[in-house]
N, C-alpha and C positions, 0 to 999 in steps of 0.2 A: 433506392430500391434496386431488387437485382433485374439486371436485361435478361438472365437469362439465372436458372437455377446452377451454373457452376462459377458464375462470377463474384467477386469478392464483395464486399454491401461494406461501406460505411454509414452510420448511424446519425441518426440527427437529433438533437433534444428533444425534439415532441415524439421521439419514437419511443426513447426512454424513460421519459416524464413519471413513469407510474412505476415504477421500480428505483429509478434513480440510477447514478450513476454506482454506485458500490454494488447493484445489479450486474451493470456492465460489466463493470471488471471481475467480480466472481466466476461472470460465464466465462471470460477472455482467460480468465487464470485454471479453470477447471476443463477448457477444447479451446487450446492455446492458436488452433489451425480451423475454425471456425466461423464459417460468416451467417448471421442471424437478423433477422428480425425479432424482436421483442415486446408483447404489450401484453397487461391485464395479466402477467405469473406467465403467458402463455408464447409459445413463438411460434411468429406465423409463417417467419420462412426462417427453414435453416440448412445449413450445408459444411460439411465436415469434412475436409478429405485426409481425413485419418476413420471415415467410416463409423465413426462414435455417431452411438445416440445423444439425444440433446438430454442435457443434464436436468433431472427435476427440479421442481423449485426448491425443494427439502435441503438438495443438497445444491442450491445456489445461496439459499439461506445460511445455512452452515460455513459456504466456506464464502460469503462475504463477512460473517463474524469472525472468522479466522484471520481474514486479510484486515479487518480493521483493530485487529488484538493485538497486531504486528504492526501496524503502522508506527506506532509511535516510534518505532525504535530503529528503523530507518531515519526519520528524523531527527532524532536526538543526535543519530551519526554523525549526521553533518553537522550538526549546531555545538557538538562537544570542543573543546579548547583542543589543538594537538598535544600529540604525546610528549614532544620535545620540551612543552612546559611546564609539564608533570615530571620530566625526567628534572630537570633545571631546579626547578621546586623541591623538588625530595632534596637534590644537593646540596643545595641549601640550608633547607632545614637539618639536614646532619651536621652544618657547618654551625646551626645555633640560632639561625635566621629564617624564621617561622611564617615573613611575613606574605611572602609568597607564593607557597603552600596553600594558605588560608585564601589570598586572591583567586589560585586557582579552583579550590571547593567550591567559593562563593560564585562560581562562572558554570560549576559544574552545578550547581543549586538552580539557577536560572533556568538551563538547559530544561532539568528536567521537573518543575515549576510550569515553562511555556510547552511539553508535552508530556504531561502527567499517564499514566498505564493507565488504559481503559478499566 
């Protein structure tokens, strides 16, 4: 809770229970400088010191759909083979020897299998 209306709030799971966490982060992604209370669509304390109003729900809605339309592909970032083995791969395969190549697709198949596009 805040001591006082200009101190920072960290948030506790039963605050956000009813929203969830992809609440969270939309508000935290849309009043980056932000400390809130949150419950029921509604926040009961907030403080911005960048002056902003607290965002609606509309558009906390909106842009948690956006930040999870993009998730995946942060992910897949990291889970993809590096490039060095796609450079390696292709070499090969020009050389006649395909078999490599084909390892690497099947790795890049996985990838995005275990985070399929929303």
């Amino acid at each position: 809770m805040f001591s006082d209306s200009n101190s920072p709030l960290k948030l506790s799971a039963e605050q956000v229970r009813v929203g969830g966490w992809d609440t969270v982060d939309a508000i935290k992604s849309l009043r980056p400088n932000a400390a809130f209370m949150f419950e029921n669509k509604e926040f009961t304390q907030y403080f911005d010191i960048d002056r902003q109003k607290p965002p609606t729900w509309e558009e906390i809605v909106e842009e948690a759909v956006r930040l999870k339309s993009i998730a995946y592909k942060a992910k897949r970032k990291q889970e993809y083979p590096p490039l060095e083995d796609f450079v390696d791969a292709y070499y090969w395969q020009q050389k006649g020897d395909s078999s490599k190549m084909e390892d690497y697709i099947k790795r890049i198949d996985v990838v995005k299998q275990r985070f399929p596009k929303p």
